[in-house]
C-alpha positions in Angstrom: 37.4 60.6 18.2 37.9 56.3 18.2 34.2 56.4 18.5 33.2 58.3 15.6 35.9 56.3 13.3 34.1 53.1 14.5 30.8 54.8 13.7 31.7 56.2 10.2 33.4 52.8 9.6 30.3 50.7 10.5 28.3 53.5 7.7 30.8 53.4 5.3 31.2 49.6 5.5 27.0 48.8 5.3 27.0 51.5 2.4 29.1 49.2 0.4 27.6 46.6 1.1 24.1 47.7 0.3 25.6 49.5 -2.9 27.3 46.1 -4.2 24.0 44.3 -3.2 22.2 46.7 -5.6 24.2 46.6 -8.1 24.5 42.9 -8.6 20.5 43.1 -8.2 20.4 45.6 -11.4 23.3 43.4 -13.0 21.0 40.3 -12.7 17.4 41.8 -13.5 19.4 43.0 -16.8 20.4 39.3 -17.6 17.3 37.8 -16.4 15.6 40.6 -18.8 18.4 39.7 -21.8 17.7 36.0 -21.0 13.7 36.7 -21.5 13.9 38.2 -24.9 16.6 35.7 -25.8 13.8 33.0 -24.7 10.9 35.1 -26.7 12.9 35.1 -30.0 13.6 31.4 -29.7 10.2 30.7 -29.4 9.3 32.5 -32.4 12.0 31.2 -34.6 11.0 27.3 -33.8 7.0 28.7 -34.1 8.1 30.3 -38.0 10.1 26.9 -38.9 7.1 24.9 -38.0 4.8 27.4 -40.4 7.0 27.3 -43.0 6.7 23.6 -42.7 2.9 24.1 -43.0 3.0 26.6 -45.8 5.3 23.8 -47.9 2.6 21.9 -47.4 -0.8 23.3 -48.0 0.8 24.6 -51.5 2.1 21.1 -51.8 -1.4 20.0 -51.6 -3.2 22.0 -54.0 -0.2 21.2 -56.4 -1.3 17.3 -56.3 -5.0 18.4 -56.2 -4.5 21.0 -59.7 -2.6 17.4 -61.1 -5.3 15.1 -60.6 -8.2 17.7 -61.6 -9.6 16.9 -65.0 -8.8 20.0 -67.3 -11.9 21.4 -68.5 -14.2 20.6 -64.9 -13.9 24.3 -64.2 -15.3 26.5 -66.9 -14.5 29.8 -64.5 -10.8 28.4 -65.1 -11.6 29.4 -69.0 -12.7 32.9 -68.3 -9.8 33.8 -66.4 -6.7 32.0 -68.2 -8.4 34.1 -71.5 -8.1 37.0 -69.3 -5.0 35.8 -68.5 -4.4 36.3 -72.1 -5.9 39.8 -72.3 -3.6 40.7 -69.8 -0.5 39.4 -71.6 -1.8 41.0 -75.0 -1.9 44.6 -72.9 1.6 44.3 -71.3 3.5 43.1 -74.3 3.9 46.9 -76.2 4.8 48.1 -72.8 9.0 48.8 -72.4 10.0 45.6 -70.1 10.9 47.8 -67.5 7.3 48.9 -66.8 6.7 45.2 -67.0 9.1 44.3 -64.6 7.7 46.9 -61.8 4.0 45.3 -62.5 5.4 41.9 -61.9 7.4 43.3 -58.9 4.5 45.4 -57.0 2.1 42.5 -58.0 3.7 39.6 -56.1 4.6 41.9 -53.6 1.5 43.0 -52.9 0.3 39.3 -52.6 2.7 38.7 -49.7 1.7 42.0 -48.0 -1.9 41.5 -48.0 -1.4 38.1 -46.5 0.6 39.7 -44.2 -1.6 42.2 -43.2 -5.4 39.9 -43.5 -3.7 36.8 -41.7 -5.1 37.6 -38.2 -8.1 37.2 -39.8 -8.5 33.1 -38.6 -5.6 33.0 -41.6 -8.0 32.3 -44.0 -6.3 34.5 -46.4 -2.5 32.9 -46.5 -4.9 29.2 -46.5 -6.5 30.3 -49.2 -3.5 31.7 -51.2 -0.9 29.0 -50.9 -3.8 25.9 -51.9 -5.2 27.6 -55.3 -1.8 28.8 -56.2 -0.5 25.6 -56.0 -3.3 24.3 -57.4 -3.5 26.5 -60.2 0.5 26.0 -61.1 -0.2 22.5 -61.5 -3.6 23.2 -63.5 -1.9 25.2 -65.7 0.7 23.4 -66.2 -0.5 20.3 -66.6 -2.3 21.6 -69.6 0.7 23.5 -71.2 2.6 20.3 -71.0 -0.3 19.1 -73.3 -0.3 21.8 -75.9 3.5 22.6 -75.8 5.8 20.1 -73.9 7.7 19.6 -70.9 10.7 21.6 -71.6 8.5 24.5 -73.0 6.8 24.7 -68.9 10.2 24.2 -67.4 11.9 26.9 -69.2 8.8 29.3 -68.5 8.5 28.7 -64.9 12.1 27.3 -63.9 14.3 30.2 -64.0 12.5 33.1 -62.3 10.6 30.1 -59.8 13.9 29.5 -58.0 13.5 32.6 -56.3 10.2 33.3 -56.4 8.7 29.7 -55.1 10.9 30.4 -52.0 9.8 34.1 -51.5 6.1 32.8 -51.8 6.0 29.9 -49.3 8.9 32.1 -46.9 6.3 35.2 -46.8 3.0 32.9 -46.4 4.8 31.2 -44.1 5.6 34.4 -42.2 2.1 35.7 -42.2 0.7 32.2 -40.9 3.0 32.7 -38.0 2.1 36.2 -37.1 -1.6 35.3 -37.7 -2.1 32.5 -35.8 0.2 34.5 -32.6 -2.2 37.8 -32.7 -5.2 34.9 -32.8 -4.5 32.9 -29.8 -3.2 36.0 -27.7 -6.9 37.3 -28.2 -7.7 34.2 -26.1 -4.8 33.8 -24.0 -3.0 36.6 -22.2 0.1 35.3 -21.3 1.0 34.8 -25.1 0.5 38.3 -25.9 3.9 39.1 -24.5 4.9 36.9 -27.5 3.3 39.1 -30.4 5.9 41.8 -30.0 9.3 39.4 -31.0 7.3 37.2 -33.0 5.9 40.3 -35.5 9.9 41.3 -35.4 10.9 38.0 -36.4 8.3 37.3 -39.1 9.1 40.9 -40.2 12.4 39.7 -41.2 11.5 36.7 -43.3 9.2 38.8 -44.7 11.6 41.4 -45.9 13.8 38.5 -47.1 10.8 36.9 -49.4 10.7 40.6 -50.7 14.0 41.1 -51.6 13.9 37.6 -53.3 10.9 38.9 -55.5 13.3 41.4 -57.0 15.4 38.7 -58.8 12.6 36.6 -59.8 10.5 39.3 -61.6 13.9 40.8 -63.6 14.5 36.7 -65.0 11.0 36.6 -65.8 10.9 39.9 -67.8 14.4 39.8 -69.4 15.3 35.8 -69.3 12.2 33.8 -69.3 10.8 35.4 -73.1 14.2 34.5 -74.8 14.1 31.1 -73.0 10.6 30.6 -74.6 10.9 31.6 -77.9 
């Protein structure tokens, strides 16, 4: 009877052990796993910082190159600012309301397709942020020559505070996705890093969407009494 108590106490007493062994084992593959993402996400926050430093700056760049272009060296740039006219001409009966939704759905649809074409060698976002930039300063440039200074401010001022910052946050997100889902076709170890880096551009994505919202209401209901 001593002998099996010894016996059943030598069991019972590896048992724990090897139970407490596994569960500390399960305990730190959990961490180690928690640690990983935690690693993954901060790698993709410092990679979308750094983008949205380079999105700053490309638009910042063909801001100074629309400055320093001579108005008239682009006769194209006639054709479309007069059907830039047409188009204001056809939206003014409309009820602002309807205005505000095609002001809405077009800059959001400018930010999705970035989105969406950046793995593409991110030729599209590239492309979107220098002739914006470029053509805001263009266009500008020559308002302030007809009209004045105040006249451009009040028209772009207003509704700009939130939608300059929804533009170069959403470029900036789709250069960031873009340029991930590019070099993981080359590198396999960073394709563990598309998942959390789609989630976190995602995010600033949604945020330059919601931030459209404001901007296009101001520019329908604010900006017109501003300018006239």
């Amino acid at each position: 009877m001593t002998l099996k108590l010894i016996l059943a106490s030598i069991v019972q007493f590896h048992y724990n052990k090897f139970t407490k062994f596994k569960l500390m084992t399960c305990r730190e593959w959990i961490l180690c796993q928690l640690n990983q993402e935690k690693h993954k996400a901060s790698r993709a926050d410092m990679s979308y910082k750094k983008w949205l430093i380079i999105a700053t700056s490309l638009f910042g760049a063909g801001f100074i190159l629309g400055l320093v272009t001579p108005p008239g060296i682009f006769s194209p740039l006639d054709n479309a600012l007069a059907g830039l006219n047409e188009l204001a001409d056809f939206l003014a009966p409309l009820p602002q309301f309807a205005i505000l939704v095609i002001i809405f759905i077009t800059n959001v649809s400018t930010l999705l397709v970035s989105f969406l074409l950046s793995p593409i060698f991110c030729l599209w976002p590239i492309l979107v942020l220098i002739l914006n930039g470029w053509l805001l300063a263009f266009v500008s440039a020559a308002v302030v020559q007809q009209k004045s200074l105040g006249f451009i401010l009040a028209g772009l001022l207003p509704h700009g505070v939130f939608e300059l910052p929804a533009f170069i946050i959403g470029e900036a997100a789709a250069l960031s996705i873009g340029t991930t889902i590019i070099l993981a076709l080359f590198k396999k170890e960073r394709r563990e890093l598309i998942l959390p880096n789609l989630k976190q551009n995602l995010r600033y994505l949604l945020i330059a969407l919601a931030l459209l919202l404001p901007a296009a209401i101001i520019e329908t209901y604010i900006t017109p009494l501003l300018l006239t």
